[in-house]
BADOZA-621187 format. One record per atom (N, C-alpha, C, CB): residue number from 1; residue in three letters; atom name; y negated, z negated, x negated. Coordinates in pm, whole numbers, plus 50000, padded with zeros to 5 digits. Atoms other than C-alpha are relative to their C-alpha. Glycine has a CB too. Example, Ala and Ser with C-alpha at 12.3 -4.5 7.8 and 13.67 -1.06 7.14 Angstrom:
<atoms>
    k    r   a      v      w      u
    1  ala   N  50119  50000  49911
    1  ala  CA  50450  49220  48770
    1  ala   C  49880  50000  49910
    1  ala  CB  49997  49875  50099
    2  ser   N  50119  50006  50082
    2  ser  CA  50106  49286  48633
    2  ser   C  49891  49927  50077
    2  ser  CB  49954  50142  49959
</atoms>
This chain:
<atoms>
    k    r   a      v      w      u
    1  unk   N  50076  50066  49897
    1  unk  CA  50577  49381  48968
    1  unk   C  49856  49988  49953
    1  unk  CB  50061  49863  50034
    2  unk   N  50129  49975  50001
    2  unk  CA  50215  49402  48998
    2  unk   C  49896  49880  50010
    2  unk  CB  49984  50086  50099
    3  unk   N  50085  50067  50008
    3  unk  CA  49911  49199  49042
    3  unk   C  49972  49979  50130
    3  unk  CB  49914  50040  49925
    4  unk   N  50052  49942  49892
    4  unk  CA  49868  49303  49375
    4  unk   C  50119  50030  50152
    4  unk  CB  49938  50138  49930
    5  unk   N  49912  49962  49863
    5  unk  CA  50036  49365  49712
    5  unk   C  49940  50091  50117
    5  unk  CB  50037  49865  50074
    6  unk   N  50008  49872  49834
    6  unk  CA  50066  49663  50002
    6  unk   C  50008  49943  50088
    6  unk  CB  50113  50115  50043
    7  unk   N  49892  50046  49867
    7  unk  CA  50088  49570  50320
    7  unk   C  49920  50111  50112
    7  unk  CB  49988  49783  50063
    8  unk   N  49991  49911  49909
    8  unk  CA  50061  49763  50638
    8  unk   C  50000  49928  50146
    8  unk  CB  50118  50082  49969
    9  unk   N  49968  50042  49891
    9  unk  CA  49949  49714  50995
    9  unk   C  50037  50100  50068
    9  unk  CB  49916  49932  50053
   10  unk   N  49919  49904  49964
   10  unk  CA  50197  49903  51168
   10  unk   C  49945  50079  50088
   10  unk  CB  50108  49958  50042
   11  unk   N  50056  49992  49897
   11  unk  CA  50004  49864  51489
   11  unk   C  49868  50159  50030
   11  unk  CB  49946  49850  49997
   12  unk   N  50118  49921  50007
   12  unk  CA  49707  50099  51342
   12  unk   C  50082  50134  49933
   12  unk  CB  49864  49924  49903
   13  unk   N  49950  49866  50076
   13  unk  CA  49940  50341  51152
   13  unk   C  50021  50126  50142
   13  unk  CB  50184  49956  49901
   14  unk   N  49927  49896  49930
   14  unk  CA  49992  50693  51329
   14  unk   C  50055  50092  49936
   14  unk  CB  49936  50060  50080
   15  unk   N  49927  49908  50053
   15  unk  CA  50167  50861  51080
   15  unk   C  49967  50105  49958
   15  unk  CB  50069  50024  50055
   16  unk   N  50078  49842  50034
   16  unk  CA  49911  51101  50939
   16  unk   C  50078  50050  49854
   16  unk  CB  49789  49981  49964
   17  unk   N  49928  49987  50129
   17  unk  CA  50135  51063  50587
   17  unk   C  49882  50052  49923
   17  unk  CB  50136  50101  49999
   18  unk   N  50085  49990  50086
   18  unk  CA  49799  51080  50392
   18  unk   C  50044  49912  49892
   18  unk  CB  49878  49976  50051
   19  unk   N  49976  50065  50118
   19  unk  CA  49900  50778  50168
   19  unk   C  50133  50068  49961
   19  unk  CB  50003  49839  50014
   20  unk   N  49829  49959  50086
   20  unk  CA  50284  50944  50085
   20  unk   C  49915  50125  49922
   20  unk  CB  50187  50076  50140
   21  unk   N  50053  49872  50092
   21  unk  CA  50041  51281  49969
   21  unk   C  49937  49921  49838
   21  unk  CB  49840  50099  50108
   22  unk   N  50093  50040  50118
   22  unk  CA  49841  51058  49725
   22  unk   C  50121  49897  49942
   22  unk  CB  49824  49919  50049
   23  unk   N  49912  50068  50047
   23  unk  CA  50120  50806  49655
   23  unk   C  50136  50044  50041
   23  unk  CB  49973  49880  50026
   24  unk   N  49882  49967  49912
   24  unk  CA  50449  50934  49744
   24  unk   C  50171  49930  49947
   24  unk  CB  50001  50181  49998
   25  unk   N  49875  50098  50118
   25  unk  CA  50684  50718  49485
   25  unk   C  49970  49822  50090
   25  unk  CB  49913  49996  49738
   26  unk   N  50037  50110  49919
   26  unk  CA  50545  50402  49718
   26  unk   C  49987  50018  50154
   26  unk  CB  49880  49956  49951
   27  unk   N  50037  50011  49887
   27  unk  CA  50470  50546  50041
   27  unk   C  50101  50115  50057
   27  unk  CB  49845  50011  50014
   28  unk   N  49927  49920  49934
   28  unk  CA  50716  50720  50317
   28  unk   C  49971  50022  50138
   28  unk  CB  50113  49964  49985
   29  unk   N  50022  49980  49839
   29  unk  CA  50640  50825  50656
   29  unk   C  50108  50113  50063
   29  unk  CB  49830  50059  50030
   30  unk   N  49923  49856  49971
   30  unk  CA  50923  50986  50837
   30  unk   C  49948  50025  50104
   30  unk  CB  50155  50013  50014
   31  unk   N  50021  49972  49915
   31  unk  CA  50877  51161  51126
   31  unk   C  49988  49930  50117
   31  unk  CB  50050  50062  49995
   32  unk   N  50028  50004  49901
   32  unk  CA  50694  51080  51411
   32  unk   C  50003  49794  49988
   32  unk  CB  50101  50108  50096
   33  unk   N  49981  50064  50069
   33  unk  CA  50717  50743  51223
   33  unk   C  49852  49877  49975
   33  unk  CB  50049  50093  49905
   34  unk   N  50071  50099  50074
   34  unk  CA  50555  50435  51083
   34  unk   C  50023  49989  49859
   34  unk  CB  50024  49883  50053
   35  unk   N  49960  49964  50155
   35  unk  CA  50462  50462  50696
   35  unk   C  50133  49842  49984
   35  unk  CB  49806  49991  49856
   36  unk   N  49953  50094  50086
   36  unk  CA  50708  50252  50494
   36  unk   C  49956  49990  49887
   36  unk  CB  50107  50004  49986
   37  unk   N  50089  50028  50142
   37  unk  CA  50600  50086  50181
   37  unk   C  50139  49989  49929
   37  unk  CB  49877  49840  49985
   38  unk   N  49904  50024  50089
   38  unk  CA  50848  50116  49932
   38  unk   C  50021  49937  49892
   38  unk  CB  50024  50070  49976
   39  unk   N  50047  50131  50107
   39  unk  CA  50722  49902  49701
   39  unk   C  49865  49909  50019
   39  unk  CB  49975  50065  49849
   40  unk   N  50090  50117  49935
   40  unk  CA  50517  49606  49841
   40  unk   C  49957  49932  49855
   40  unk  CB  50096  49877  50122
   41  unk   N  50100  50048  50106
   41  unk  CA  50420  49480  49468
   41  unk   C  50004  50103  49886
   41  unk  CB  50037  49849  49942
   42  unk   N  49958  49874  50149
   42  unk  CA  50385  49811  49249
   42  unk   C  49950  49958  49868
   42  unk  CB  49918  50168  50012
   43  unk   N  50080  49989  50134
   43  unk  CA  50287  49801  48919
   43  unk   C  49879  49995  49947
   43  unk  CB  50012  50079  49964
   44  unk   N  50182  50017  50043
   44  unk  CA  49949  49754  48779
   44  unk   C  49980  50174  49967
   44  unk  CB  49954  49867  49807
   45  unk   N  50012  49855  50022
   45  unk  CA  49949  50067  48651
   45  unk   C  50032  50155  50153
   45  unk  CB  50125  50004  49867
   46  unk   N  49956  49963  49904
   46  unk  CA  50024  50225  48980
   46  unk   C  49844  49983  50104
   46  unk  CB  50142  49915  50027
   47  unk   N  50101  50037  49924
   47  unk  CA  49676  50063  49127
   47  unk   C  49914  50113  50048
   47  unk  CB  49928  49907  49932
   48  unk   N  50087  49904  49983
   48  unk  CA  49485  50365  49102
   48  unk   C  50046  50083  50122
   48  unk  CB  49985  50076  49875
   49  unk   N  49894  49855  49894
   49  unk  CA  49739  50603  49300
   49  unk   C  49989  49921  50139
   49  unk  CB  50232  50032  49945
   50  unk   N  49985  50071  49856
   50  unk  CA  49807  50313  49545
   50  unk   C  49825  49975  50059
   50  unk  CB  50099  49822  49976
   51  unk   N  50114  49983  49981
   51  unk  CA  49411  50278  49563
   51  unk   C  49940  50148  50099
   51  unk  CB  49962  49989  49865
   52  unk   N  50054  49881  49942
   52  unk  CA  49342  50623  49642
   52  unk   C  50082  49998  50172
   52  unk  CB  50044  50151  49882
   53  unk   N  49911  50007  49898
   53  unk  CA  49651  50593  49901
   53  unk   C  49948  49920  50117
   53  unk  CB  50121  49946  49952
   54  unk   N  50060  50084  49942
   54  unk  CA  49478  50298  50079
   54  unk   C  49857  50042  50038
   54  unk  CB  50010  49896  49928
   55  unk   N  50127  49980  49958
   55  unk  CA  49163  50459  50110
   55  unk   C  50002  50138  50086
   55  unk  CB  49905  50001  49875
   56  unk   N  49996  49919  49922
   56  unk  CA  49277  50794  50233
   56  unk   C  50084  49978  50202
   56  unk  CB  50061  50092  49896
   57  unk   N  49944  50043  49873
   57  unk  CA  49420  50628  50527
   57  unk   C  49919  49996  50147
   57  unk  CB  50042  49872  49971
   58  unk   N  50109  49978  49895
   58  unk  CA  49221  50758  50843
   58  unk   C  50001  49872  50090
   58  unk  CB  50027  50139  50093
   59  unk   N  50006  50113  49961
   59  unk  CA  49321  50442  51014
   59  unk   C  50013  49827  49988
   59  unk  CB  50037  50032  50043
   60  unk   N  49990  50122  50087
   60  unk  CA  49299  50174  50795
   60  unk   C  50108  49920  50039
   60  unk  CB  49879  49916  50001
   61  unk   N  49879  50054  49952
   61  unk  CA  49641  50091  50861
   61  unk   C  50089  49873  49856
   61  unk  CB  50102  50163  50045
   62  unk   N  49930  50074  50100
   62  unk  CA  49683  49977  50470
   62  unk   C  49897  49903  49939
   62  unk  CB  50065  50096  49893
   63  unk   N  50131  50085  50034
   63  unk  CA  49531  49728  50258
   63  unk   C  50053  49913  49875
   63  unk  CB  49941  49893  50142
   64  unk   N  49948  50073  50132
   64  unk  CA  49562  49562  49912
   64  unk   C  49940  49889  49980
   64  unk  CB  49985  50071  49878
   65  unk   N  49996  50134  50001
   65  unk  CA  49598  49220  49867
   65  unk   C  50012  49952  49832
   65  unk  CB  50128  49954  50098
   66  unk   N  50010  50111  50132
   66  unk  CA  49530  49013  49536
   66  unk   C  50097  49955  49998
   66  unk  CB  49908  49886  49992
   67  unk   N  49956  50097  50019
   67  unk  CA  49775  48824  49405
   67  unk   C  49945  49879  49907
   67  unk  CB  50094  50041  49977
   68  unk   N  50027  50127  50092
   68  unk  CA  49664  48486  49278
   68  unk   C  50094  49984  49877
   68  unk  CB  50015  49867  50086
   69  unk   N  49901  50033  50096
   69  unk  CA  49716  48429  48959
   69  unk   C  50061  49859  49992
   69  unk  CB  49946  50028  49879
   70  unk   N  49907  50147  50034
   70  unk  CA  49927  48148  48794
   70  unk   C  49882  49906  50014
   70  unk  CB  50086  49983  49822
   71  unk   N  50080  50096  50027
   71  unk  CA  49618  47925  48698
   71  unk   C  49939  49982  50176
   71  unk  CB  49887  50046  49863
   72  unk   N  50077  50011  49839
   72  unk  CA  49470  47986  49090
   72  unk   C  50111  49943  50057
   72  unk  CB  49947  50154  50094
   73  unk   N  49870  50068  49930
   73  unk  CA  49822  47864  49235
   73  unk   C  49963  49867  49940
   73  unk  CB  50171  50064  49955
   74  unk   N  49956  50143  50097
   74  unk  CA  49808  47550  48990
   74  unk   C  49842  49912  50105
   74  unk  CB  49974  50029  49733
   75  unk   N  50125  50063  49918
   75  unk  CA  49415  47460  49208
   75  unk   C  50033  49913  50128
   75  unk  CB  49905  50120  50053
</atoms>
């Protein structure tokens, strides 16, 4: 589990499957489809791939979310 979180507005997705080309171990789009995220908190190490994935997205359908750390929860 990661630092970070996927999420997806479904509403904007059309299924171009650009993020499954750049991430494809996190991202699925079947046919005719809305992507699925297959892992909603990947790995830190994973940021880059899921980065690129999130940015090739012609309709900004994705979007990475911070997770607060421990000490920011405790505020």
């Amino acid at each position: 589990m990661g630092s970070y979180r996927v999420e997806v507005e479904p509403e904007f997705c059309q299924g171009h499957a650009m993020c499954e080309l750049e991430a494809p171990d996190y991202f699925r789009v079947p046919r005719r489809g809305t992507v699925e995220i297959l892992d909603a908190e990947p790995p830190d190490e994973s940021h880059e791939a899921i980065t690129r994935a999130v940015e090739s997205c012609p309709t900004r359908a994705l979007r990475i979310t911070e997770k607060p750390s421990i000490t920011e929860k405790g505020d």
